[in-house]
C-alpha positions as CSV (number, residue, x, y, z in Angstrom):
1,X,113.0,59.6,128.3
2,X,114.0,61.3,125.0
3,X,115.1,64.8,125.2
4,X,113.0,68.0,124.3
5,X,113.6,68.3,120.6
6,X,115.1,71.7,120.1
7,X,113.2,74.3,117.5
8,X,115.3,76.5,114.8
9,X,114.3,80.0,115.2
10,X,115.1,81.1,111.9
11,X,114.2,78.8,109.8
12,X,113.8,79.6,105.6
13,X,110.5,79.6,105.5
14,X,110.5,82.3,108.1
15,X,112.9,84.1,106.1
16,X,111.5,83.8,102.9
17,X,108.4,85.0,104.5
18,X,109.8,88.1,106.6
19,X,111.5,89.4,103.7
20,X,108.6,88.8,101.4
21,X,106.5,90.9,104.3
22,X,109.0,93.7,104.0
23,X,109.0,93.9,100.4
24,X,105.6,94.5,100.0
25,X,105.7,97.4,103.0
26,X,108.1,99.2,101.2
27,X,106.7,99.1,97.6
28,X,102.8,99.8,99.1
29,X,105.1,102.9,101.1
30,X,106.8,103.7,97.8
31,X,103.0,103.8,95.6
32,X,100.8,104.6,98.6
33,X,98.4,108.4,97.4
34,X,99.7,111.5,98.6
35,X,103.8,109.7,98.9
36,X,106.1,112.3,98.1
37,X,106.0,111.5,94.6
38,X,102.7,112.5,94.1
39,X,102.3,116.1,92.9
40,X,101.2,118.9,95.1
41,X,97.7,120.1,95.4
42,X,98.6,123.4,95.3
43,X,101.4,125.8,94.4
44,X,102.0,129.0,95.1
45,X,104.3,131.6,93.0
46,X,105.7,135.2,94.2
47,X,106.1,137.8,91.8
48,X,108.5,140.8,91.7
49,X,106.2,143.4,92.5
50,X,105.8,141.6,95.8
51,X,102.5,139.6,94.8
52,X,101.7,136.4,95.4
53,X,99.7,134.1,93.3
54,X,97.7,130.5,94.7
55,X,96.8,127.6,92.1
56,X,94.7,125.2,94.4
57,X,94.0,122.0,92.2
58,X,91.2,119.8,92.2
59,X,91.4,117.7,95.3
60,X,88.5,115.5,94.2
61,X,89.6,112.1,94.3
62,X,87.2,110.5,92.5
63,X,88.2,112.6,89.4
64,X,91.8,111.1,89.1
């Protein structure tokens, strides 16, 4: 009988493919809509008479 041939874990092709994987999680994290980079929708400003002002924009997304 031959012996059971014995199977690389990390072969790499498995490599090359894992890190491929995570490269393209962290760039779709890094451009995904409403990341961190993306501007705020709103913004809101206090003045020194003690009033406040809210600018809501356009939260339409078709119109970006």
């Amino acid at each position: 009988m031959k012996p059971a041939r014995v199977r690389r874990l990390c072969t790499g092709r498995r490599v090359a493919v894992a890190m491929a994987g995570c490269a393209v999680a962290a760039l779709a994290t890094l451009v995904a809509p409403g990341s961190p980079a993306a501007p705020a929708a709103y913004a809101v400003e206090r003045h020194g008479d003690g009033s406040v002002t809210l600018t809501v924009k356009d939260q339409d997304p078709s119109s970006r």
